[in-house]
GULORO-118087 format. One line per field, with one value per residue (C-alpha): x, y, z. Coordinates in nm, 2 decimals. Each point is the difference from the previous one (the first is absolute). Layout:
BEGIN
east	c(X,...)
north	c(Y,...)
up	c(Z,...)
//
This chain:
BEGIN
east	c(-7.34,-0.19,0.10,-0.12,-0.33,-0.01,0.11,-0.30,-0.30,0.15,-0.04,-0.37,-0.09,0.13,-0.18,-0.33,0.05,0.07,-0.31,-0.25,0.17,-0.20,-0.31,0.02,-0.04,-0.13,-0.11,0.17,-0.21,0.18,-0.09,-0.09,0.15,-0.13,0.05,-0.28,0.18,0.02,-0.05,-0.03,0.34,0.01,-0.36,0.11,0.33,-0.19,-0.28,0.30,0.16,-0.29,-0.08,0.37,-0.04,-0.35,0.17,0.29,-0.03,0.27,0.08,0.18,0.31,0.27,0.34,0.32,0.10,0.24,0.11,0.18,0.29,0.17,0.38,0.13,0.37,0.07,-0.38,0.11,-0.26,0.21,-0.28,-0.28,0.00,-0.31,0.06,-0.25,-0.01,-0.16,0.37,0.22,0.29,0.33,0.10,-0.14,0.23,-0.14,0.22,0.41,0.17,-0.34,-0.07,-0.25,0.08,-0.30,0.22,-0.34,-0.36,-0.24,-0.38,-0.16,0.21,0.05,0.28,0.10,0.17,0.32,-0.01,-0.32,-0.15,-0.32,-0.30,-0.17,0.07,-0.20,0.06,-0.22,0.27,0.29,0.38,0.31,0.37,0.16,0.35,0.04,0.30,0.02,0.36,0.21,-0.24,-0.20,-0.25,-0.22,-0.36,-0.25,-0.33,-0.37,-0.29,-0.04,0.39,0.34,0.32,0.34,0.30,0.28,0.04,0.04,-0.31,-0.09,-0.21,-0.38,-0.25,-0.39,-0.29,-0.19,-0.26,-0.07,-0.26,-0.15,-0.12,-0.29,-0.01,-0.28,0.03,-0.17,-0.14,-0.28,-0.19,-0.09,-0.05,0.40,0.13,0.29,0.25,-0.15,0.05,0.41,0.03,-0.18,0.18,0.32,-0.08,-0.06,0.31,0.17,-0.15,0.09)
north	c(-3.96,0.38,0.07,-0.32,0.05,0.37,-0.06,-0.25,0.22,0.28,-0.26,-0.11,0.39,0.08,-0.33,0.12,0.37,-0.18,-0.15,0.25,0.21,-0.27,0.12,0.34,-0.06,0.32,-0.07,0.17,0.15,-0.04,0.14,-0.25,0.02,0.30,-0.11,-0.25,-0.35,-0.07,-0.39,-0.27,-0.06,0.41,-0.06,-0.34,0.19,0.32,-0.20,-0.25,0.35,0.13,-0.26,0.01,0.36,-0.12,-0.20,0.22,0.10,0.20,-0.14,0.16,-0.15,0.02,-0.03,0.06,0.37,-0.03,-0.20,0.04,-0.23,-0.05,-0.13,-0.23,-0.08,-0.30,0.07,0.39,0.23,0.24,0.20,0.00,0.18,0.03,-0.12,0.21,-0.25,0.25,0.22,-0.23,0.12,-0.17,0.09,0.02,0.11,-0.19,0.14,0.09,-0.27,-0.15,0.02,-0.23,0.05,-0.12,-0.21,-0.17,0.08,-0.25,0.14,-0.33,-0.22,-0.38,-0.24,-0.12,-0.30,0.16,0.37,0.23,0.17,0.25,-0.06,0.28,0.36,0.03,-0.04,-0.31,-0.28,0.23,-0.14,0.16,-0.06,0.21,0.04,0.10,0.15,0.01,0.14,-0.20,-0.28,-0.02,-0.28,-0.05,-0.10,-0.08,0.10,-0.09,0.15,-0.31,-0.18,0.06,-0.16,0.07,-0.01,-0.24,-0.18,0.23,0.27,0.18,0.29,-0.01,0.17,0.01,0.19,0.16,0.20,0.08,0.22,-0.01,0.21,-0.08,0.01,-0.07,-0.32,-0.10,-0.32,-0.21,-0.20,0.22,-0.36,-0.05,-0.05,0.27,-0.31,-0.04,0.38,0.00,-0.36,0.15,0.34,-0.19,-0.17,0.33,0.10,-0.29,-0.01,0.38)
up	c(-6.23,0.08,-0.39,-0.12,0.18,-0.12,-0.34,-0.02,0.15,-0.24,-0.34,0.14,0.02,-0.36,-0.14,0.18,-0.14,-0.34,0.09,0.08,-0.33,-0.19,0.14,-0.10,-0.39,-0.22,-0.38,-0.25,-0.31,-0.32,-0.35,-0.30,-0.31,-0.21,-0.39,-0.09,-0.11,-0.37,0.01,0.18,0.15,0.10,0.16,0.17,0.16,0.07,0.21,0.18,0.09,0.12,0.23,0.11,0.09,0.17,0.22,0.10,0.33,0.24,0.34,0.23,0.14,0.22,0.04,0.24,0.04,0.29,0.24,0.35,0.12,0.29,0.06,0.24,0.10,0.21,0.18,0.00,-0.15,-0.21,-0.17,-0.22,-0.38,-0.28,-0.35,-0.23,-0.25,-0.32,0.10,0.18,0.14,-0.07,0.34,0.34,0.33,0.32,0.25,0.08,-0.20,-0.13,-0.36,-0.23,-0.38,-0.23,-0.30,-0.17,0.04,-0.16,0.04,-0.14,0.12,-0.17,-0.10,-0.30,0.09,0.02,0.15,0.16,-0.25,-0.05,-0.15,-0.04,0.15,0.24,0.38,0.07,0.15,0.07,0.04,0.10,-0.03,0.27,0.11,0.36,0.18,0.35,0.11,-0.12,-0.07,-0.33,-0.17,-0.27,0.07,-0.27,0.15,-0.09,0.21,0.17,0.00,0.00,-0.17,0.11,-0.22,0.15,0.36,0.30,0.03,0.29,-0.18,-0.09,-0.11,-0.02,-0.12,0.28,-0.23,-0.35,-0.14,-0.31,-0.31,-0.26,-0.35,-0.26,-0.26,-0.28,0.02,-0.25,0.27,0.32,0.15,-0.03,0.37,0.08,-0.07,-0.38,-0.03,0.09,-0.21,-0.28,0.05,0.03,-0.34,-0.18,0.09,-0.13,-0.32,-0.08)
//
């Protein structure tokens, strides 16, 4: 329950810093075309793209950069390890014997129906698909920041996000009224459409 409570104040805190990153928007000052149109259409496109380019502002947003997990064994703390999600690691030794290997990383983290996929690549709604050894003992968890999946019946071995930090980056956006949410959608959608 202590990483269900933790996992939860750590999501409000990244949705508040997601926030606030919507309050710090900066215009951005971009050129007009420099060749006078020749007609009518020319003119007509020239003008739509200059209001486009009037419009485009750059927000400020944020995203996962790592985060910090702890592993349980039958109510046994075994150790803690940080995933820096731009470089993860495909390995991470906890302790003597204790060993989390990273098999799939999804930084945007959907489903399609049939199998976790990523929308976009950056580290918004992080998921995980670890294999944990323990001994003699191993299991496959599929991890979100907020819930866990175990693969098969018998599990004693958990694990939980107990902090995360985060890292900005700057996005273009047409509407500096778009919340951070319409930003990553529409962000998501460029993507897509590439």
């Amino acid at each position: 329950m202590k990483g269900e409570t933790i996992v939860r104040m750590i999501t409000a805190l990244i949705v508040s810093f997601a926030l606030l990153a919507g309050c710090g928007i900066q215009a951005v000052n971009e050129a007009g075309a420099d060749e006078e149109p020749t007609n009518k259409e020319e003119t007509q496109s020239a003008k739509e793209k200059e209001n486009k380019n009037e419009n485009k502002q750059t927000k400020q947003l944020y995203q996962f950069e790592t985060m910090t997990f702890k592993l349980w064994n039958s109510d046994i703390i075994r150790g803690q390890f940080t995933v820096n999600l731009l470089n993860p690691a495909e390995t991470y030794e906890i302790a003597e014997g204790v060993k989390v290997e990273l098999l799939e990383y999804f930084p945007d983290y959907a489903h399609d129906g049939e199998n976790p996929i990523s929308r976009s690549p950056y580290h918004w709604n992080p998921a995980f698909i670890f294999q944990i050894t323990d001994g003699d003992q191993m299991e496959i968890l599929f991890s979100t920041t907020d819930r866990i999946w175990k693969a098969g019946e018998e599990h004693t071995m958990e694990v939980a996000v107990i902090d995360a930090t985060t890292t900005t980056f700057e996005a273009d956006v047409h509407d500096v009224r778009s919340t951070i949410e319409e930003v990553i959608e529409e962000k998501r959608d460029q993507l897509e459409n590439k």
